[in-house]
C-alpha positions, 0 to 999 in steps of 0.5 A: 678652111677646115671645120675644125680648124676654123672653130678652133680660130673662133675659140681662141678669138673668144677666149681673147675676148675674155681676155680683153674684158677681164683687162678692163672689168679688173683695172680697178684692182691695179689702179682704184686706190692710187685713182681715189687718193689722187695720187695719179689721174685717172688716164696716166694710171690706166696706161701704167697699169696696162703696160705693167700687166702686159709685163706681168703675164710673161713672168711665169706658166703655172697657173696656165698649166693648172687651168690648161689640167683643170679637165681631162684632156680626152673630153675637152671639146671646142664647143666645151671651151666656147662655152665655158668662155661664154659663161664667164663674159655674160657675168663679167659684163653683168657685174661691169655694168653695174659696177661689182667687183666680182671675180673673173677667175670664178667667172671662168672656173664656173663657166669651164666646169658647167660646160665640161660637166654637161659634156662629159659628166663629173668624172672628167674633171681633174680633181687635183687640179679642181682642188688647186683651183679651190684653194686658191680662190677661197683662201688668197682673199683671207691671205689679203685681208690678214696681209693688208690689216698687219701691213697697216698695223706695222705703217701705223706705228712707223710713221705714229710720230710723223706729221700726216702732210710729211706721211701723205707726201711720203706715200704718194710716191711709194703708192705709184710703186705699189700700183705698179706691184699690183698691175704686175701681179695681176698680169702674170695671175689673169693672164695666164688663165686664158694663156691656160684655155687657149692651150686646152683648146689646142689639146682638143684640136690636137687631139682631133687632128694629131697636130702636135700644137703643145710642147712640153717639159717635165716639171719638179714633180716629175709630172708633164707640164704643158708649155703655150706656145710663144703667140699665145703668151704674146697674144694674151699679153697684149689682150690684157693690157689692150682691154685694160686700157679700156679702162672699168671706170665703173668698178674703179668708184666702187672699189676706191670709195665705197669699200673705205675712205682712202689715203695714199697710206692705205692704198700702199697697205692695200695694194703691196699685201694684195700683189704680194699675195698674188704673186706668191700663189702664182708661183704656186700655180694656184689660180687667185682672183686678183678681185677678191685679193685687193678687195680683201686687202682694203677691207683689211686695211680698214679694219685695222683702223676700226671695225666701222671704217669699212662699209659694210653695206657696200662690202655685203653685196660684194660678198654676195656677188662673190658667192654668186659668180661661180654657180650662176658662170657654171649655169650659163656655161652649162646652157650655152653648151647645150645650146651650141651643141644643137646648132652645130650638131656637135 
């Protein structure tokens, strides 16, 4: 076997790793509240939610061709990629095991640009792209929180008149849809991300050999937009929906409990403005973090009610841990390039 090829085999095997451990660490975004409000069990909600992601990561490519762009091609390398995936799986398990529900889309983001800004310096990151990214990950939490405190506001008044058993018995079932929404969402969003690195590292394989490995097609815009092949979507699927299966039991307590004190009303608000959100930036081909997303749309939730039915005790380390995914992936992701660089002479 090829050296090239054979690194080549190695990254997309990490990058399917990632893909895995972002299924489990983000379960909690699909299932936390429909889990905390009883609603279903927790095994039968972690089967539906990793069926319906593995549904959702074939609704669309936008977003893996905006990562697939986030770097020029001409400086991407495989050591660049396996680094940047390293990067991003160190903080995603750090959080996981200590159950924050941290973003793994900012985890790869760090992670990618620490490790092709070591490469390659700042000049070889698509500043378009970069700038998409950006949006995307900084305003789609705000989007959430104001989707789901207007979407509790409007279901308050609705049922204002109703008994709570008739509202509790009434959301039960429309929660299990709402989940199902959001598990959707945060298939075709997540996804998509590492459908994006794998076709990056195609790029540099390509690149290296002058296989022809990416088709293409001409976008809206008149720009190129980069097509995965058929067993990269497939393979990445079937990733996501494997890892989520594993089931972050971990971060499923925190986001379910520790935010508010949830009934099937607000997960239902919660969940259908956060997938909402999602999907709509998905088709956008912005990369969101679906952590950020639901979490701020439960804090929203709460928020409608009164200021002190969230806890923000618990809501600041997540605040701060959020702040931190990014800088801390692109540190790794900066030594790791350096170190594998050196052991491999590349």
């Amino acid at each position: 076997m090829e050296p090239v090829f054979a690194t080549l085999l190695i990254v997309i095997v990490v990058a399917l790793i990632f893909d895995y451990i972002n299924g489990f660490h983000d379960t909690a975004n699909a299932i936390a509240t429909v889990v905390s409000t009883g609603v279903l069990p927790l095994r039968t909600a972690v089967l539906m939610a990793a069926v319906m992601n593995f549904f959702g990561a074939f609704l669309g490519l936008k977003v893996a061709d905006t990562i697939a762009k986030m770097v020029d091609a001409s400086a991407v390398s495989q050591v660049m990629v396996a680094a940047g995936l390293t990067g991003a799986i160190a903080w995603n398990l750090f959080t996981w095991w200590f159950g924050i529900p941290s973003s793994s889309s900012h985890a790869l983001l760090g992670g990618i640009l620490g490790a092709a800004v070591t490469k390659a310096g700042t000049a070889c990151i698509k500043e378009e792209n970069l700038l998409k990214a950006i949006k995307g990950l900084f305003l789609s939490p705000l989007f959430g929180f104001f989707f789901g405190f207007l979407l509790m506001v409007g279901l308050t008044w609705l049922v204002r008149r109703m008994r709570p058993i008739v509202v509790n018995k009434a959301f039960r079932w429309l929660q299990i849809a709402s989940a199902g929404f959001m598990a959707i969402s945060h298939g075709q969003a997540d996804a998509q991300k590492t459908m994006g690195i794998i076709t990056m590292a195609l790029v540099a394989y390509g690149a290296a050999t002058g296989w022809a490995h990416v088709g293409s097609h001409p976008g809206a815009d008149g720009k190129t937009v980069l097509d995965p092949p058929t067993w990269v979507i497939v393979s990445c699927a079937v990733a996501m929906a494997m890892g989520t299966a594993a089931g972050g039991v971990r971060i499923i307590k925190t986001m379910g409990t520790k935010i508010i004190e949830l009934k099937p009303i607000h997960g239902f608000a919660a969940e259908t403005g956060a997938a909402f959100t999602i999907i709509t930036a998905a088709q956008l081909g912005a990369p969101v973090s679906t952590t950020h997303v639901i979490s701020s749309a439960i804090m929203g939730v709460g928020s409608s009610q009164r200021v002190s039915a969230v806890r923000w005790g618990m809501t600041t380390k997540i605040l701060w841990a959020w702040g931190l995914t990014i800088p801390i992936s692109a540190l790794v992701g900066a030594g790791c390039y350096v170190a594998l660089s050196a052991a491999l002479g590349a």
